[in-house]
Kinemage of the C-alpha trace (Angstrom):
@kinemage 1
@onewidth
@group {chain A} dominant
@subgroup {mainchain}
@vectorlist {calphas} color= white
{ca unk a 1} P -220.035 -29.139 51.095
{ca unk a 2} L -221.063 -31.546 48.236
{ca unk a 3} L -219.466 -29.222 45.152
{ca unk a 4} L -216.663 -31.632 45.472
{ca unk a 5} L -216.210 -32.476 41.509
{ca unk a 6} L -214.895 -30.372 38.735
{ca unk a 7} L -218.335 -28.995 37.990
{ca unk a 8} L -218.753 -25.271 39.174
{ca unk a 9} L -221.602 -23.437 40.796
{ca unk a 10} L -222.939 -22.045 38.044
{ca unk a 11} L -222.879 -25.382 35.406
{ca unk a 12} L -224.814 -26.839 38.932
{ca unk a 13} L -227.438 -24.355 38.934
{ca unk a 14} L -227.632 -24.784 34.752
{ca unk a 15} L -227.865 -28.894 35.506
{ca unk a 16} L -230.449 -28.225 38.080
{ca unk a 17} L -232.692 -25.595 36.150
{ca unk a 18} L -231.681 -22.856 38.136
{ca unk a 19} L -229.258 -21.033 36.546
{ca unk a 20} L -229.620 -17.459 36.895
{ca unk a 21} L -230.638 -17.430 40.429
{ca unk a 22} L -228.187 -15.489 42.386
{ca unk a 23} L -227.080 -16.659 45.939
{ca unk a 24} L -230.387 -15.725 47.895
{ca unk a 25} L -233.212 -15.956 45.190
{ca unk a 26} L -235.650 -17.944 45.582
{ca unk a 27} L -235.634 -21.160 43.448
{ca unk a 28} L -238.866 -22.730 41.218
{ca unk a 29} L -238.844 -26.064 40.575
{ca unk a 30} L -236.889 -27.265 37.679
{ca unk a 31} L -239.344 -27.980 34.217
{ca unk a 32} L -239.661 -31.771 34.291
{ca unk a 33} L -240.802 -34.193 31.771
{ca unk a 34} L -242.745 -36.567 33.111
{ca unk a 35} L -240.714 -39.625 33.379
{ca unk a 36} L -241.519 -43.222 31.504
{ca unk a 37} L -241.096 -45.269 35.079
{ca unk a 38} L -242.855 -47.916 36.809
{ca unk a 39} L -246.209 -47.092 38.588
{ca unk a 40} L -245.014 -45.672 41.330
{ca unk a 41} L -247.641 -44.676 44.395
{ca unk a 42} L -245.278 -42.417 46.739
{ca unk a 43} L -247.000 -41.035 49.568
{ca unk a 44} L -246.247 -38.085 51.951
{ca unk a 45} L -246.443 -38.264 55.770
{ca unk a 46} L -245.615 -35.232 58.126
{ca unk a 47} L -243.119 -35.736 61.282
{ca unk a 48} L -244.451 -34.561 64.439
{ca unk a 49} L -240.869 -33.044 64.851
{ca unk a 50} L -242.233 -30.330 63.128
{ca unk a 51} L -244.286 -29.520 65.915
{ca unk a 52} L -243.021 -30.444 68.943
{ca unk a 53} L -242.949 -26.715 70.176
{ca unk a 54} L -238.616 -26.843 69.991
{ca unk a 55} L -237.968 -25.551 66.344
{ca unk a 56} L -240.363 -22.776 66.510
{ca unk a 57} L -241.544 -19.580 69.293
{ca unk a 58} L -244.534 -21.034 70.048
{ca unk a 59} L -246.167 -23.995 72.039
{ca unk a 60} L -246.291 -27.539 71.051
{ca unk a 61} L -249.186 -29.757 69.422
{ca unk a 62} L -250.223 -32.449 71.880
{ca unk a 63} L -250.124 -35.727 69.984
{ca unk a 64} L -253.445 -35.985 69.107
{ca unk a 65} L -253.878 -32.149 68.242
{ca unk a 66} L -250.701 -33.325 65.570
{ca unk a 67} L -252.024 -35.920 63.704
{ca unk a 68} L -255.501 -33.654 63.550
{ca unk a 69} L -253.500 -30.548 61.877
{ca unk a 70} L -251.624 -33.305 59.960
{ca unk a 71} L -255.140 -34.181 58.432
{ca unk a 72} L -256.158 -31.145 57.869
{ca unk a 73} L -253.540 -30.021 55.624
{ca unk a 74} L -253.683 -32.743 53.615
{ca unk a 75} L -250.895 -35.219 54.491
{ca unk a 76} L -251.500 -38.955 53.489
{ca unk a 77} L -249.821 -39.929 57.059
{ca unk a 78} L -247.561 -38.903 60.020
{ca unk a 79} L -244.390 -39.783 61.107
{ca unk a 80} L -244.284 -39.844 65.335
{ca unk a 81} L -241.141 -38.481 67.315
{ca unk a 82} L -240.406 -41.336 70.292
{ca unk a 83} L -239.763 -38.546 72.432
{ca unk a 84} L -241.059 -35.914 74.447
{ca unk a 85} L -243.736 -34.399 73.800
{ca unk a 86} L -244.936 -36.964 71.727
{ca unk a 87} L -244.552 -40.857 71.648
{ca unk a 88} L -242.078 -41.337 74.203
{ca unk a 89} L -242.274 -44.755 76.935
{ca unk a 90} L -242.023 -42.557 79.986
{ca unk a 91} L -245.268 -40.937 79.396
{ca unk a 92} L -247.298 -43.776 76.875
{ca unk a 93} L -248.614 -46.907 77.342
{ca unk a 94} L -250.571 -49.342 75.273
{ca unk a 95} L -254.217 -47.985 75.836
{ca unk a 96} L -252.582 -44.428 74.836
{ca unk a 97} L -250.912 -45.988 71.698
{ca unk a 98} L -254.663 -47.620 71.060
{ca unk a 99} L -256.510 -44.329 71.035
{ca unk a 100} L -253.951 -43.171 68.903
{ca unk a 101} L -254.090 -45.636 66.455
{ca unk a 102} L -257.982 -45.082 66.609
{ca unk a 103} L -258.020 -41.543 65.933
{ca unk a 104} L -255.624 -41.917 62.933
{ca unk a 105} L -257.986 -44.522 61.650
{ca unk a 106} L -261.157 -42.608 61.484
{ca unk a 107} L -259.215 -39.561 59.808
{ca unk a 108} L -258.318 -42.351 56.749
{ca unk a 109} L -254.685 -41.544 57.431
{ca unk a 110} L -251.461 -43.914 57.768
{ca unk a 111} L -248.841 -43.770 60.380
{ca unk a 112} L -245.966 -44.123 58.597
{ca unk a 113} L -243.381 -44.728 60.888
{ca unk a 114} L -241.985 -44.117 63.707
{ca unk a 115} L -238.942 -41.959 64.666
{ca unk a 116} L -236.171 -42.740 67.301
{ca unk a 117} L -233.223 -40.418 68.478
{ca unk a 118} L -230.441 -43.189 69.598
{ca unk a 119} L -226.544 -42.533 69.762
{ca unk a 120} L -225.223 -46.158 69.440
{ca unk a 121} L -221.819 -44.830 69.198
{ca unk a 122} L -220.704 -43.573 72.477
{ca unk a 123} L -217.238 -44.940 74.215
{ca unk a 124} L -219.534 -45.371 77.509
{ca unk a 125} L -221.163 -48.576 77.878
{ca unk a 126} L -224.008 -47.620 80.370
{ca unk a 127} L -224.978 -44.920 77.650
{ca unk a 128} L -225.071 -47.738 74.755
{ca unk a 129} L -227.155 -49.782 77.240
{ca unk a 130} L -229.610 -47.253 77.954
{ca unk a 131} L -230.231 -46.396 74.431
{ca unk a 132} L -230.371 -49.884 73.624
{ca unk a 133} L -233.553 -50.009 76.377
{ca unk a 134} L -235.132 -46.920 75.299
{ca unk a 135} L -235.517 -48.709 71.514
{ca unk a 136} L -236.823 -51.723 72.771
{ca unk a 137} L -239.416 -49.594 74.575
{ca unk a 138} L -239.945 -47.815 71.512
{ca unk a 139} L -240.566 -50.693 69.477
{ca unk a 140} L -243.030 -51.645 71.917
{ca unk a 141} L -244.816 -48.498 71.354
{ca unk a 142} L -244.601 -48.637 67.651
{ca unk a 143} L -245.971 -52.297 67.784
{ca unk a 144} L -249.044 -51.480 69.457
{ca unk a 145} L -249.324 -48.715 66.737
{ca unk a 146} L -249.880 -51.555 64.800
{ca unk a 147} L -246.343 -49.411 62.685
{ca unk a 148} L -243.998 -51.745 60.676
{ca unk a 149} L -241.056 -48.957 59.911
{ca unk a 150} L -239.071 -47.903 62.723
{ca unk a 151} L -236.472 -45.373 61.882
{ca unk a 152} L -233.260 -44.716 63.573
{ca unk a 153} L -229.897 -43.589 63.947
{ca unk a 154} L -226.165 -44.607 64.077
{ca unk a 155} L -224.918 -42.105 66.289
{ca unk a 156} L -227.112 -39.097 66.701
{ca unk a 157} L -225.278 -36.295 68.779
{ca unk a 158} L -228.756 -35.086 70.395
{ca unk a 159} L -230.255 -30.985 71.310
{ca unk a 160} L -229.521 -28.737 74.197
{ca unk a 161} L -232.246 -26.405 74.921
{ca unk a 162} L -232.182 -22.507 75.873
{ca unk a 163} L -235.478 -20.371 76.670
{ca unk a 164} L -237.739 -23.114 74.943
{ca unk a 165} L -235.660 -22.884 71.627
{ca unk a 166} L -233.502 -26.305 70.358
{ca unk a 167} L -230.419 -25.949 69.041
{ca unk a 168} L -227.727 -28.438 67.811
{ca unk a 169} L -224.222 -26.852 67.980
{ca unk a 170} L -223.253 -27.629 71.880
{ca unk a 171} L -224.030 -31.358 71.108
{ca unk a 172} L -222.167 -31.295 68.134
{ca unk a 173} L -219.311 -29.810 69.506
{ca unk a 174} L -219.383 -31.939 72.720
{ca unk a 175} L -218.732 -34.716 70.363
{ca unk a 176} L -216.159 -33.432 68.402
{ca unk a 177} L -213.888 -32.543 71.436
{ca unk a 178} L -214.362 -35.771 73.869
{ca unk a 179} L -212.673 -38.856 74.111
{ca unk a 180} L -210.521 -37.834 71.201
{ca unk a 181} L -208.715 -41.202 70.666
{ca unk a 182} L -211.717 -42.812 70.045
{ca unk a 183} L -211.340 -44.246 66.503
{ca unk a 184} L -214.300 -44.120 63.654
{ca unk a 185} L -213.348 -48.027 63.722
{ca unk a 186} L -214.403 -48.126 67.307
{ca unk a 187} L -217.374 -46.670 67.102
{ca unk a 188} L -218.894 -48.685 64.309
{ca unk a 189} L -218.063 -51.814 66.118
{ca unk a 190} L -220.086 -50.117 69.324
{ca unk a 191} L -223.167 -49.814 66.405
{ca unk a 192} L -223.336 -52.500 64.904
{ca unk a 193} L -223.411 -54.680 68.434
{ca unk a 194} L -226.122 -52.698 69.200
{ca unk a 195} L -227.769 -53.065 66.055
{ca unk a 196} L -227.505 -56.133 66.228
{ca unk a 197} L -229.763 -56.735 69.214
{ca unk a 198} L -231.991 -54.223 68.302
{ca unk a 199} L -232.678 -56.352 64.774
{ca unk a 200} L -234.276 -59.250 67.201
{ca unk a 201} L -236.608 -56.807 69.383
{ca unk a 202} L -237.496 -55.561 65.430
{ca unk a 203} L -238.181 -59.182 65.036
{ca unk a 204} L -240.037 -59.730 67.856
{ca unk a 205} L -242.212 -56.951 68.019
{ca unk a 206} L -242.834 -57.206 63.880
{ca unk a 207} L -240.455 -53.808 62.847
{ca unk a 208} L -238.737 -53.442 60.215
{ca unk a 209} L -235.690 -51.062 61.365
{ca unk a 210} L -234.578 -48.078 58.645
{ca unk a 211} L -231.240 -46.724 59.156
{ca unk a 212} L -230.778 -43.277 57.855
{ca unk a 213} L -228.257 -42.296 56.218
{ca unk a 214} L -227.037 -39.362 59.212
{ca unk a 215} L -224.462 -37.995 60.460
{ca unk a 216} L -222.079 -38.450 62.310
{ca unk a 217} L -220.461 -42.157 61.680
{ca unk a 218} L -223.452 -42.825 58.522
{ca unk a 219} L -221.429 -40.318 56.590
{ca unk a 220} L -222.668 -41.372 53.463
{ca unk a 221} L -225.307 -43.291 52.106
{ca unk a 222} L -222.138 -45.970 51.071
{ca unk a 223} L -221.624 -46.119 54.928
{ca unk a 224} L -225.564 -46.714 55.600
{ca unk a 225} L -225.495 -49.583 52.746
{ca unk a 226} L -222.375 -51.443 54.078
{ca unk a 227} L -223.877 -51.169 57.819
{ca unk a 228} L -226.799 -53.034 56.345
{ca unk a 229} L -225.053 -55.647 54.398
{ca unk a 230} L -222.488 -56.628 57.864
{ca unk a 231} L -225.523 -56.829 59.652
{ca unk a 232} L -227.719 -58.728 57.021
{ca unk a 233} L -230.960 -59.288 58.319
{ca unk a 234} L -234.483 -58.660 56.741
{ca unk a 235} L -235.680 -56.653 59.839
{ca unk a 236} L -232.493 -53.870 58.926
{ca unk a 237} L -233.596 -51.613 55.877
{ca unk a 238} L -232.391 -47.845 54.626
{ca unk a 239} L -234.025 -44.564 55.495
{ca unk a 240} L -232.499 -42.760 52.423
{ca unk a 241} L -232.658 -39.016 52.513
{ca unk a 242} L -231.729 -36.652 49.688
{ca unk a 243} L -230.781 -33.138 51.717
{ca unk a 244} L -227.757 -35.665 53.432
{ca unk a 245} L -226.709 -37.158 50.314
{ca unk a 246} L -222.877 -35.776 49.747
{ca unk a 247} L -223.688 -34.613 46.796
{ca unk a 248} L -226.637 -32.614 44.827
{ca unk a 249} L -225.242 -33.493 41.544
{ca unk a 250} L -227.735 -35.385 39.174
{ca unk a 251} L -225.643 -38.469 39.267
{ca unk a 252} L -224.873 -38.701 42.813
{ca unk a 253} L -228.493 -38.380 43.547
{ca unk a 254} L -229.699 -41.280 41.000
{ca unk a 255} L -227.147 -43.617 42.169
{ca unk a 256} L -227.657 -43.173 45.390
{ca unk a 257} L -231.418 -44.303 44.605
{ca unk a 258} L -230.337 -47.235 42.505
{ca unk a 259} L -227.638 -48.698 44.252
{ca unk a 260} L -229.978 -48.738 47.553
{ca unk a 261} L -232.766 -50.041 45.702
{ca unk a 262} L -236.586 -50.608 45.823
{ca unk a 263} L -235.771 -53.690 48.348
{ca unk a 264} L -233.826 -51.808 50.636
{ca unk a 265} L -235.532 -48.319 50.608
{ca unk a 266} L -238.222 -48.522 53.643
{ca unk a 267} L -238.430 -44.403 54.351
{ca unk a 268} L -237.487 -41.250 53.289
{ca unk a 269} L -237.978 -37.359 54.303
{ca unk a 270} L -237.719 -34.272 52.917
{ca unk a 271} L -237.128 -30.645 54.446
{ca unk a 272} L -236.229 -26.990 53.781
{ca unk a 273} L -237.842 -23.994 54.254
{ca unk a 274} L -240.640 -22.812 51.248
{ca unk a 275} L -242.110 -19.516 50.054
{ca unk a 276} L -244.865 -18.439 47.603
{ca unk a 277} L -244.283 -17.221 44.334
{ca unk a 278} L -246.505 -13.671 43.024
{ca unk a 279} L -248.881 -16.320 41.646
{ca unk a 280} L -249.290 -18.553 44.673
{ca unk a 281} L -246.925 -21.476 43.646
{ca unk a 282} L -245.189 -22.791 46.740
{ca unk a 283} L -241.293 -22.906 45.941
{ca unk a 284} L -237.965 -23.796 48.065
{ca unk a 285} L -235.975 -21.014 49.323
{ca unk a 286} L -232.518 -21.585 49.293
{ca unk a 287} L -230.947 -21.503 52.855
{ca unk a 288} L -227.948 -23.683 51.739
{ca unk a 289} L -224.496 -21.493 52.368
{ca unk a 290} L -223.476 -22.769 48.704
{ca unk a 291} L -226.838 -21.401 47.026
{ca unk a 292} L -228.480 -24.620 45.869
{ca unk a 293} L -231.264 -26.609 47.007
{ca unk a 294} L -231.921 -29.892 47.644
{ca unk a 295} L -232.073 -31.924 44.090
{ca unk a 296} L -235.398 -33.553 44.673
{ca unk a 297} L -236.762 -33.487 41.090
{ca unk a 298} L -234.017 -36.496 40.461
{ca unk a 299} L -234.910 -38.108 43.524
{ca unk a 300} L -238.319 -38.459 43.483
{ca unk a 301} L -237.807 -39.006 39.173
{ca unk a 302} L -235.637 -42.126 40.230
{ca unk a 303} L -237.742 -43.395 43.105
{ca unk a 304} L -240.458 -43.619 41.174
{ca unk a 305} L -238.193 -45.432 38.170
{ca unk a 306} L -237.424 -48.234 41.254
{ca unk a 307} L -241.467 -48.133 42.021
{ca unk a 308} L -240.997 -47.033 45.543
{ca unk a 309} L -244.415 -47.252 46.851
{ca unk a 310} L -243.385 -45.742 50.465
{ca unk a 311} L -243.300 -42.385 52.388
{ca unk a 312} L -241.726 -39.171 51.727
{ca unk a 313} L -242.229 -37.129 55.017
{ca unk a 314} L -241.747 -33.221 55.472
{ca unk a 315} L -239.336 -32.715 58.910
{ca unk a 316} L -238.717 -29.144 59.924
{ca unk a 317} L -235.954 -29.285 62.228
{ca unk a 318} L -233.753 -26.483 62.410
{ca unk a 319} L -234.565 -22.807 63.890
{ca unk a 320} L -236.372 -20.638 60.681
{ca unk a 321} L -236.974 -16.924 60.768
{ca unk a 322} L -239.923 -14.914 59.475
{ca unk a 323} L -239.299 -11.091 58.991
{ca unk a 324} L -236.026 -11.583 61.274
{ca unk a 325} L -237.959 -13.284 63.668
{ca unk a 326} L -237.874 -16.911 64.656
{ca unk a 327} L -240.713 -18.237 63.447
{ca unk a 328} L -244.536 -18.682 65.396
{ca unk a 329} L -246.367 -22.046 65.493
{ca unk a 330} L -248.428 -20.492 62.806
{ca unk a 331} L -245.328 -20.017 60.315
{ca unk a 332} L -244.502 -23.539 60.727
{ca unk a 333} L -248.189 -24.719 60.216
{ca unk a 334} L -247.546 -22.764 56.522
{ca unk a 335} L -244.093 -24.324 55.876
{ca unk a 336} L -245.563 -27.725 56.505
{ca unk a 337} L -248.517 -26.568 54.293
{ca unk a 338} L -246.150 -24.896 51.030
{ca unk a 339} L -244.192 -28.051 51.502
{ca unk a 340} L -246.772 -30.470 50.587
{ca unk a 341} L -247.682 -27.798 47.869
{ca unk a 342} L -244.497 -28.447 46.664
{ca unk a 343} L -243.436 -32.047 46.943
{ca unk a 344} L -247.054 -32.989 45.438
{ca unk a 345} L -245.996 -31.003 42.016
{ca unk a 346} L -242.775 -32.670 41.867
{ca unk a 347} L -244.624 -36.143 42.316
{ca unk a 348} L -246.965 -35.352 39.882
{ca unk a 349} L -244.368 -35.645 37.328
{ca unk a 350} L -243.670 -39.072 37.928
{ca unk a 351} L -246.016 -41.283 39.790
């Protein structure tokens, strides 16, 4: 929960520009005046996460069928899961990764990163190791992408699957209930080792690693910015995104931009879940248990004050319903749609 100050829920929803919503309602986007910043040229990609067939009832897009829908819609760029069913080492190799890097060519598009899923925080060494292997085949991948962001994790506590549907609570829990003497202290020695052989492969292969600020262990953007800083190397950037910032409050959000800085700042995402207005405007529907939404307005405002020039890309990664029903491959083809709808008019404002 990030209502954490002496600020209630309804002087939040009057800060953010949606007071008189009641739990539920579906939120517009605050009125913004355009703000006096530096040029600022943000672009959004869409992560293939969105369809890898987990998330949603439906099938998933092949790789190539992806980046194709990505196109369509209108996305600048994609972001690439290095898993299954997408860029993962067990099933790619470089003449894949060439055609790939073809077909996003022709279409005029960007890929603007790619995306691994490493725990670099478990007690047991072999799994450390084999993480540590999977990145370096990851990078691989990414370099013959011809990528230069490679985003990943601390600790990432992984899926378990059930009739074709993802779903994170068994993972979570798992963690929270073994090897309970294992200290935070210990575990963010166990990362930063690890990081620090993964920032030579980075090297190596030309990456520049981004770190997002996730949990668990990257509990706050604070923890994401020190991890960075003990580590201090120019191939270990920030992945800063604003739905896991501890806070939705104006403030929090801004300083979270400018203390990470344009320097630092190498990716970003967005998510949620959007719906149409009566007159067709594509708006965020509040799924938070607290009421609010995501305070993006302030994020993108100061990004663009700090002239990031980089990615914002839409993830959909959680279960979503439609009607009571978990949403088709269809439905999630129109979130990813409404959600450049919407992060387009928000940008508008400022870059």
């Amino acid at each position: 929960m990030f209502l954490k100050n002496n600020l209630n829920r309804r002087e939040f929803l009057k800060k953010s520009g949606t007071i008189g919503l009641t739990i539920g309602a579906i939120p517009s986007i605050p009125n913004i005046t355009k703000a006096r910043a530096k040029k600022s040229s943000i672009k959004l990609s869409l992560f293939s996460v969105t369809f890898a067939g987990v998330w949603y009832d439906g099938p998933s897009l092949t790789i190539k069928e992806f980046i194709r829908l990505a196109k369509s819609i209108g996305y600048d760029g994609v972001e690439l899961g290095a898993k299954r069913p997408h860029l993962n080492p067990l099933d790619m190799d470089k003449q894949d990764c060439l055609e790939i890097r073809r077909l996003v060519d022709s279409l005029g598009m960007e890929i603007s990163n790619v995306a691994a899923y490493n725990n670099f925080t478990s007690p047991i060494v072999e799994q450390r190791e084999n993480d540590l292997l999977m990145q370096r085949e990851q990078m691989r991948l990414a370099s013959y992408l011809g990528v230069k962001i490679f985003r990943l994790f601390a600790g990432w506590n992984g899926v378990t699957m059930d009739n074709g549907m993802a779903y994170y609570g068994d993972a979570r829990r798992a963690r929270q209930i073994a090897f309970p003497k294992v200290t935070k202290e210990q575990r963010w020695r166990w990362c930063r080792e690890c990081l620090e052989e993964a920032v030579k492969w980075a090297e190596k292969f030309g990456l520049t690693l981004a770190l997002q600020n996730h949990k668990p262990l990257m509990n706050s953007y604070q923890d994401v910015l020190k991890m960075v800083k003990e580590i201090s190397s120019e191939n270990l950037k920030v992945c800063l995104d604003a739905p896991l910032l501890n806070s939705q409050y104006d403030e929090h959000v801004r300083q979270s931009v400018l203390d990470t800085g344009k320097d630092l700042i190498m990716h970003s995402h967005f998510g949620g879940e959007f719906d149409r207005t009566s007159d067709g405007k594509a708006v965020m529907r509040v799924i938070r248990k607290d009421g609010t939404v995501v305070n993006y307005p302030v994020f993108v405002e100061t990004l663009a004050k700090i002239g990031y020039n980089g990615y914002l890309a839409y993830e959909l990664c959680h279960q979503f319903k439609v009607n009571g029903k978990f949403g088709k491959l269809k439905d999630s083809e129109e979130q990813a749609r409404r959600a450049l709808e919407y992060m387009k008019n928000i940008i508008s404002n400022y870059a």
